[in-house]
Backbone bond lengths (Angstrom), bond angles and torsions (degrees), N, CA, C in turn:
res aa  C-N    CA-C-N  psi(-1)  N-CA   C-N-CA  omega(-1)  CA-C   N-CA-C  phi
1 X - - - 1.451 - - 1.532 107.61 -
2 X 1.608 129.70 147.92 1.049 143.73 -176.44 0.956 123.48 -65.01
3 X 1.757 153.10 -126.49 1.016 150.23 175.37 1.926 79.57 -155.94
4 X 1.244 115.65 -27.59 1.594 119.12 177.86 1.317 106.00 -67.87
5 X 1.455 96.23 -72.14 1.964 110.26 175.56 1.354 121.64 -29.72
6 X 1.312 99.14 -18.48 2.219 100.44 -159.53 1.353 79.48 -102.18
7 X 2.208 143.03 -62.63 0.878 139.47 -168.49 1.510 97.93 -26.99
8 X 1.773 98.85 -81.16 1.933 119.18 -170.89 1.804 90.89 -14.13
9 X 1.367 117.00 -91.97 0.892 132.48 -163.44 1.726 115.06 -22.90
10 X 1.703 105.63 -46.38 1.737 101.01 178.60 1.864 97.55 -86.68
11 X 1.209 122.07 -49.32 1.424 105.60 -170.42 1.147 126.27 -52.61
12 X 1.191 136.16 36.79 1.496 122.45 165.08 1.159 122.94 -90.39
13 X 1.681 130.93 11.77 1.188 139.61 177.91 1.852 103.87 -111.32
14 X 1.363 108.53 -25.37 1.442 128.36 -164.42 1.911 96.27 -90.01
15 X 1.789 94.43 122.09 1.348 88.07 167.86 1.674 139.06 -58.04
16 X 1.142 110.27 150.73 1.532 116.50 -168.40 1.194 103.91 -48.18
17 X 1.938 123.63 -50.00 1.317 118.67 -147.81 1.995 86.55 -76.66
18 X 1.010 139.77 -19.70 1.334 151.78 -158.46 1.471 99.03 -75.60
19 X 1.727 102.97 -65.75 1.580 99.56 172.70 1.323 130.61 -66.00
20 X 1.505 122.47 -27.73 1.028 120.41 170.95 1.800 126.37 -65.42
21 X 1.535 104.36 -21.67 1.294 122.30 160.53 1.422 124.57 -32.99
22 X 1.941 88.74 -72.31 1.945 123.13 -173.31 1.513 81.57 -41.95
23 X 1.719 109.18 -62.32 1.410 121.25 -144.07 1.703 112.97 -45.52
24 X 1.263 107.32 -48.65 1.234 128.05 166.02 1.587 127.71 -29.61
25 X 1.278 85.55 -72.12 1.398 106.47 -170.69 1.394 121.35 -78.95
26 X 1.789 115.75 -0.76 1.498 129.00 -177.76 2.186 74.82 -101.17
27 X 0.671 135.28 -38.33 1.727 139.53 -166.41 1.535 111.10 49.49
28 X 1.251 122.57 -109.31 1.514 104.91 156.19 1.397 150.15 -93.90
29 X 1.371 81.47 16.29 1.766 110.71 146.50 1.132 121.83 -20.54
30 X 1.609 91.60 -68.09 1.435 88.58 -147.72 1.711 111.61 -93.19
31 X 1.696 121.11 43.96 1.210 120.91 170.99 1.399 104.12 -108.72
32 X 1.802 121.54 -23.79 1.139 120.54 167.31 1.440 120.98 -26.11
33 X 1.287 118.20 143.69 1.273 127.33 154.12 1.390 134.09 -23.57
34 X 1.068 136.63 119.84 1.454 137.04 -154.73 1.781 101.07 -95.48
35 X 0.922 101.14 -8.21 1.976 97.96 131.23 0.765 154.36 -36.48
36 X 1.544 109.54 -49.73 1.486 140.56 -163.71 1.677 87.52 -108.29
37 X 0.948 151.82 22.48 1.599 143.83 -146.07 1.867 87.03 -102.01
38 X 0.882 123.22 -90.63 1.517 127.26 171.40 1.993 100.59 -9.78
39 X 1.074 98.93 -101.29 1.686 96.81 -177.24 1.847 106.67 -29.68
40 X 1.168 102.15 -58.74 1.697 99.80 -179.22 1.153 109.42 -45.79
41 X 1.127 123.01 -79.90 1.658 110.36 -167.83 1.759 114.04 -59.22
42 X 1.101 132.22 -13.56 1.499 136.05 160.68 1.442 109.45 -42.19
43 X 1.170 95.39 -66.39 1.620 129.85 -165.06 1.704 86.67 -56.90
44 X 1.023 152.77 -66.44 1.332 155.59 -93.94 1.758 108.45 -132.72
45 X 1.815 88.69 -44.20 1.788 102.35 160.54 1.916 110.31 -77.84
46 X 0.956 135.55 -15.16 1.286 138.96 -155.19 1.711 84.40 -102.77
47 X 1.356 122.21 -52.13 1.731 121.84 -166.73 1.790 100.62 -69.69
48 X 1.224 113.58 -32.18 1.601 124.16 -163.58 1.766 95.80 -86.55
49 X 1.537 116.94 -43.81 1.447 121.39 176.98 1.965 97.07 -49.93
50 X 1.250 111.20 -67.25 1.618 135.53 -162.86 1.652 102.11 -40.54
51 X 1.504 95.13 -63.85 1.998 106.89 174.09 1.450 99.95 -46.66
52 X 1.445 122.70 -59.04 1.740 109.58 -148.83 1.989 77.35 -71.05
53 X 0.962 135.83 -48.51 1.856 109.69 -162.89 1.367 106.54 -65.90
54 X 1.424 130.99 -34.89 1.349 145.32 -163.49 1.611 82.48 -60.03
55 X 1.100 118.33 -81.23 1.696 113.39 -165.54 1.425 101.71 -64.45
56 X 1.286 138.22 -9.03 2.016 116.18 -163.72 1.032 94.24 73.87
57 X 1.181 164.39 21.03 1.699 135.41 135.22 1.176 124.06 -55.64
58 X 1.148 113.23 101.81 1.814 143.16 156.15 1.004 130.37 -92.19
59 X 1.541 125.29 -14.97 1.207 121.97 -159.20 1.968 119.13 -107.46
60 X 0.915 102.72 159.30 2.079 100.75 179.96 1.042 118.97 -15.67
61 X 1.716 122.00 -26.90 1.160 127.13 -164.69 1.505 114.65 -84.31
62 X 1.317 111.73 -20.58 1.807 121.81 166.64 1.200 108.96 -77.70
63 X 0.990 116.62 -5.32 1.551 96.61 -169.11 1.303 127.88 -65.32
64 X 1.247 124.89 -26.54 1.355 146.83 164.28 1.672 108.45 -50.35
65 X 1.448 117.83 -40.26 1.423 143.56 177.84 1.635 99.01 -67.70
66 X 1.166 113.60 -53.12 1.675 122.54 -159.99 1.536 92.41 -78.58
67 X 1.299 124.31 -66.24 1.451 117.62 154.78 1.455 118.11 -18.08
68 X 0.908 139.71 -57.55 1.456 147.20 -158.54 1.494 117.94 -60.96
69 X 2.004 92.08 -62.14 1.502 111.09 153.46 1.118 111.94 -39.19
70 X 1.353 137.66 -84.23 1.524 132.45 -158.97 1.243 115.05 -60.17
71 X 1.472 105.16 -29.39 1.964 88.42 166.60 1.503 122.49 -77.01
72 X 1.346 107.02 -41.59 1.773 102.83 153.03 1.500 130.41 -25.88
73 X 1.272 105.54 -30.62 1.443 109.89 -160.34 1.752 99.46 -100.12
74 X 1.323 109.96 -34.94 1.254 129.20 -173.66 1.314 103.92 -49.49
75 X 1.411 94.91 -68.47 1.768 119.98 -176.30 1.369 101.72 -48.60
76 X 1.281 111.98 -49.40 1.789 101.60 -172.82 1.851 113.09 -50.88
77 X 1.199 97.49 -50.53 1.490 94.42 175.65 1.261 118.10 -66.30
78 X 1.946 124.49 -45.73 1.070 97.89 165.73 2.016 143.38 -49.17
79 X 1.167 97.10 -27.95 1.577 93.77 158.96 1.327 129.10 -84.79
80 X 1.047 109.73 -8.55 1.427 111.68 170.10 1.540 116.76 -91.29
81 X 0.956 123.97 -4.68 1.403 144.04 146.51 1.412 126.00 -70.44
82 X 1.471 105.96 -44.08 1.669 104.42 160.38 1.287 132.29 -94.24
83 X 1.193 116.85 -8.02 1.578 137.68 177.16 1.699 102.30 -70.71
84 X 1.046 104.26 -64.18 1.542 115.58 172.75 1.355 117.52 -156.88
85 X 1.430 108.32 87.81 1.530 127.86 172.32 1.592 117.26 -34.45
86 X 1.119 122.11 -9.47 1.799 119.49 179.02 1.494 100.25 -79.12
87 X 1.156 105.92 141.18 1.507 130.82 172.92 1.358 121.63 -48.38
88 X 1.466 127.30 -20.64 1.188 139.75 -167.97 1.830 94.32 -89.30
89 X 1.175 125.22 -43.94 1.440 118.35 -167.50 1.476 82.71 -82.18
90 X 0.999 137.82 -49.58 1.954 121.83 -164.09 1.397 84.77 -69.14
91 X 1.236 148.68 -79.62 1.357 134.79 -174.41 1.643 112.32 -12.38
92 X 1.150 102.03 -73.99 1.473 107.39 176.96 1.543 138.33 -27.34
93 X 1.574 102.59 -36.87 0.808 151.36 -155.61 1.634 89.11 -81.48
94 X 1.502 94.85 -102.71 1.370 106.06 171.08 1.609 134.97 -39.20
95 X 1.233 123.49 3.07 1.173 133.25 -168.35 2.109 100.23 -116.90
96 X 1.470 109.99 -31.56 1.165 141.92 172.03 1.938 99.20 -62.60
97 X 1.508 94.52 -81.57 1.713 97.34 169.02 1.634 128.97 -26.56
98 X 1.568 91.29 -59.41 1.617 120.10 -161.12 1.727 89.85 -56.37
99 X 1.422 119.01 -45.67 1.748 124.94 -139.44 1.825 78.63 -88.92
100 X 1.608 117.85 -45.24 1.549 118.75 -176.17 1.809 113.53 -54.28
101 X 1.044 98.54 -41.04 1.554 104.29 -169.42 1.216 124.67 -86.61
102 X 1.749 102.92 -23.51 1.480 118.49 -171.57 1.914 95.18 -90.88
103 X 1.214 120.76 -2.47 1.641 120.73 -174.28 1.485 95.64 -86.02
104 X 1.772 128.70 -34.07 1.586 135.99 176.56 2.018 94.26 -51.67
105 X 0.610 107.82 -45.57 1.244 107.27 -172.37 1.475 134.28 -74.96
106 X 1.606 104.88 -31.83 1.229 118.40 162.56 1.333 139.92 -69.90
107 X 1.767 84.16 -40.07 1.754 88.35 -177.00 1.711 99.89 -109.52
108 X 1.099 120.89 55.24 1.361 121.86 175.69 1.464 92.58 -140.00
């Protein structure tokens, strides 16, 4: 299964313009292996976080973007929750995120 195929599967509650966003911004991402789904969407919210500071976009007009991120991030945990529900891989996880997201901040 894809890293697309598994999205399809949860977005049917998630607006279109929303998924088509994620969809985007994973690019050919998101055919990878749904293995790799956790790191992928990390990877993918962290490059999309980096662009909106790189240019100064702050304004209403990201929001769709800022949206995007947080479902990226969402999703990562949600599979990492179903991949292997023990606390030690979401730990992992989150400590992985925390060190990715917290580097936007440092070196900017």
């Amino acid at each position: 299964m894809t890293i697309r195929e598994w999205l399809a599967a949860r977005s049917t509650q998630v607006p279109e313009a929303l998924t088509a966003r994620v969809l985007a911004l994973l690019g050919t991402d998101a055919d990878a292996q749904v293995a790799r789904a956790g790191e992928v969407f990390l990877q993918s919210a962290r490059r999309a976080l980096e662009s909106l500071l790189a240019a100064g976009r702050f304004g209403r007009d990201t929001a769709l973007d800022l949206l995007a991120v947080d479902a990226l991030t969402t999703f990562a945990f949600e599979h990492a929750s179903e991949a292997a529900p023990g606390a030690s891989e979401i730990k992992v996880l989150a400590v992985d995120g925390a060190r990715a997201l917290s580097g936007i901040a440092t070196n900017g």
